[in-house]
C-alpha positions, 0 to 999 in steps of 0.5 A, spaced: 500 500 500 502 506 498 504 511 503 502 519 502 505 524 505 502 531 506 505 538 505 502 544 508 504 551 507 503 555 513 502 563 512 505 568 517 500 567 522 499 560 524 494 558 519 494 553 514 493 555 507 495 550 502 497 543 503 500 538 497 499 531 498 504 526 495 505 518 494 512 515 498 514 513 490 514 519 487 518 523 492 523 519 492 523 520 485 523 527 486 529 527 491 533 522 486 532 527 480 534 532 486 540 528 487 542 528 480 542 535 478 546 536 484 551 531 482 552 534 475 551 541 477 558 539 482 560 535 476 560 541 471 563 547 476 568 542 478 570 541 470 569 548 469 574 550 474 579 545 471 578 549 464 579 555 466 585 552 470 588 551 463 586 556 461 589 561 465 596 555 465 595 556 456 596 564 457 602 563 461 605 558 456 603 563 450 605 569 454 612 565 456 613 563 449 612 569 445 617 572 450 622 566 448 620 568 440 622 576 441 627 574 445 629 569 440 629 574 435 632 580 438 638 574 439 637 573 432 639 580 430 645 581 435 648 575 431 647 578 425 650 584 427 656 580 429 657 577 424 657 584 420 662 588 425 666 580 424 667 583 417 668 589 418 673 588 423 677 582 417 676 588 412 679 593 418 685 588 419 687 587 412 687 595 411 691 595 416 696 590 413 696 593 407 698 601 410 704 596 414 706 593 408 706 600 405 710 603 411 715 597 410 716 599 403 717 607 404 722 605 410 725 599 406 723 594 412 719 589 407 720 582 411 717 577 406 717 572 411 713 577 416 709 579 411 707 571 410 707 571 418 702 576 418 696 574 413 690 573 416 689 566 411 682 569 409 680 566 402 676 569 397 673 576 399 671 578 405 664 579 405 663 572 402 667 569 408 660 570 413 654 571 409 649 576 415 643 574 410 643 566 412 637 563 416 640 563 423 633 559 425 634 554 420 643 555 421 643 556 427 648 551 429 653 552 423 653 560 425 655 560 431 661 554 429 663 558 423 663 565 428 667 561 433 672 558 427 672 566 425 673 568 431 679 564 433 682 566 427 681 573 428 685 574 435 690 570 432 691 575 426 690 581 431 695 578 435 700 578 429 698 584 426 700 587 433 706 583 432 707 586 426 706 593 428 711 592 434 717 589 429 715 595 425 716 600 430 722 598 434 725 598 427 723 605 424 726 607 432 732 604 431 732 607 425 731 614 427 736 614 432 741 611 428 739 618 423 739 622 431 746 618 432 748 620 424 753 627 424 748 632 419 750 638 420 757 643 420 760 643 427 762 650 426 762 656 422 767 658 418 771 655 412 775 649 410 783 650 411 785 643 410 781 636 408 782 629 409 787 626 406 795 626 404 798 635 404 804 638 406 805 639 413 805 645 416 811 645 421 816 638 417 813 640 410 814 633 408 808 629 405 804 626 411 796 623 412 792 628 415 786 624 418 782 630 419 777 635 418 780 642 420 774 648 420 778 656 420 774 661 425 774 667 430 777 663 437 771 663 441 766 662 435 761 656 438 762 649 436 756 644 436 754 637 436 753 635 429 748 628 432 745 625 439 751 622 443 755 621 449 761 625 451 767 619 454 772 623 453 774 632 455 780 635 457 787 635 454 791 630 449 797 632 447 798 636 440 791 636 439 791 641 445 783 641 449 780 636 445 772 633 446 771 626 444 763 624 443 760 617 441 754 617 437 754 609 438 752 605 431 760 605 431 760 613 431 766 617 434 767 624 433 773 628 435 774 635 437 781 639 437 785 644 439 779 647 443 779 654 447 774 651 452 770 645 453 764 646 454 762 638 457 765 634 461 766 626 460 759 623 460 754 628 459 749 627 453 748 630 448 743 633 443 745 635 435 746 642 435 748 643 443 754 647 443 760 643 446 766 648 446 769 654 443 775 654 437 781 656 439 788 654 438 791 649 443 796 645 442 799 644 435 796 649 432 798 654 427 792 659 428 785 659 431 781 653 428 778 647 430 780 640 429 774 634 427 775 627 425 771 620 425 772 614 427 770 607 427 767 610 421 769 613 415 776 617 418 776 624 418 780 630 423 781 637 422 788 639 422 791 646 422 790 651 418 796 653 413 
């Protein structure tokens, strides 16, 4: 026998106003299709929170990924702008061996064994050797060996470069001190008594070497160094009266004589052109006048005027 249940509905008051009348049955069918909307409302709030979840990690992702693209990208342009300046720093390196090379030749330093050590072993034409157009995307690899390898290459050309350079000035110093130590000037003025080589002595009139340059002045007309040197010898010698000796090194010796003073003493350094003593006519001397002469090079003194 079916069992009924009776709803009733009660107004503010107290009072019974309505009542619903329903079978045992049907309320349990009731509550079943009550049940089951809950359950799938539950089901579907719990599969929506698990999209929106995924949703939220997608737009991470993407967001996160489009970073990495830009970031790829602008990696993509500092690649190419490095293989530009790579280039550019080859086309550099090869200027600078052709001025070097230039240099050589101007001041006949040509070194064809250091020509050789100094080439940079780049073939073809620079800008063949890294091509900034290439896809890095798909070349990635190969790009960044071939800038390693180019790299690599460039240190080692630059350090030889410098090499280059450094050989090139040591040179061209030493050359330039050489011109500093090299007699270019007239150690005094006046004019020539008597040259280098065979004459008629003055005081035996017999035929002798004289192996001299002598210079006739006024006494006290200033004698100057005619190149960069050292002073190693200042005093008196015998039939060359005051006498000043410089070394311009190189095997450079020149000899002053006959001097009214010497104005510098054994190891002073001197410039071209500094002043070194006065003309005079001390020791062998038939007049005011200065002795010059060479040695260790091509010999030459200066002897007394006739």
């Amino acid at each position: 026998m079916n069992k009924k249940i009776t709803f009733l509905m009660l107004s503010y008051n107290g009072f019974s106003t309505r009542h619903v009348t329903v079978s045992s049955p049907f309320l349990l069918f009731f509550c079943c299709i009550i049940a089951a909307f809950l359950i799938l409302s539950g089901f579907f709030v719990y599969d929506y929170s698990i999209l929106r979840k995924e949703l939220i990690k997608k737009q991470t992702l993407e967001s996160k990924v489009s970073f990495q693209q830009e970031k790829i990208t602008l990696q993509h342009h500092q690649i190419q702008n490095l293989v530009n300046e790579i280039n550019s720093f080859k086309s550099k390196l090869v200027e600078l061996k052709k001025i070097e090379k230039k240099i050589r030749i101007i001041s006949d330093f040509e070194d064809a064994e250091d020509d050789k050590a100094n080439n940079l072993g780049m073939g073809g034409p620079i800008e063949e050797d890294l091509c900034p157009g290439v896809d890095i995307a798909e070349k990635h690899n190969s790009m960044m060996q071939k800038i390693h390898e180019h790299m690599e290459m460039l240190n080692l050309a630059s350090t030889r470069q410098q090499e280059g350079f450094n050989s090139l000035l040591k040179s061209l110093e030493d050359k330039r001190n050489l011109l500093a130590a090299t007699p270019s000037i007239c150690p005094t003025k006046g004019w020539i008594s008597s040259r280098f080589g065979y004459r008629k002595c003055p005081f035996t009139g017999r035929r002798r070497f004289h192996s001299g340059l002598d210079i006739a002045a006024r006494k006290g007309t200033p004698i100057v160094a005619p190149a960069d040197g050292k002073v190693t010898y200042a005093g008196k010698k015998g039939l060359l009266g005051n006498l000043v000796v410089i070394d311009h090194g190189y095997g450079m010796i020149t000899r002053y004589a006959h001097l009214y003073k010497a104005l510098k003493k054994k190891g002073d350094i001197i410039k071209r052109g500094e002043i070194i003593g006065l003309v005079g006519s001390t020791g062998r001397s038939t007049g005011p006048h200065h002795r010059t002469g060479r040695q260790y090079g091509t010999k030459h003194r200066t002897p007394s005027p006739l």
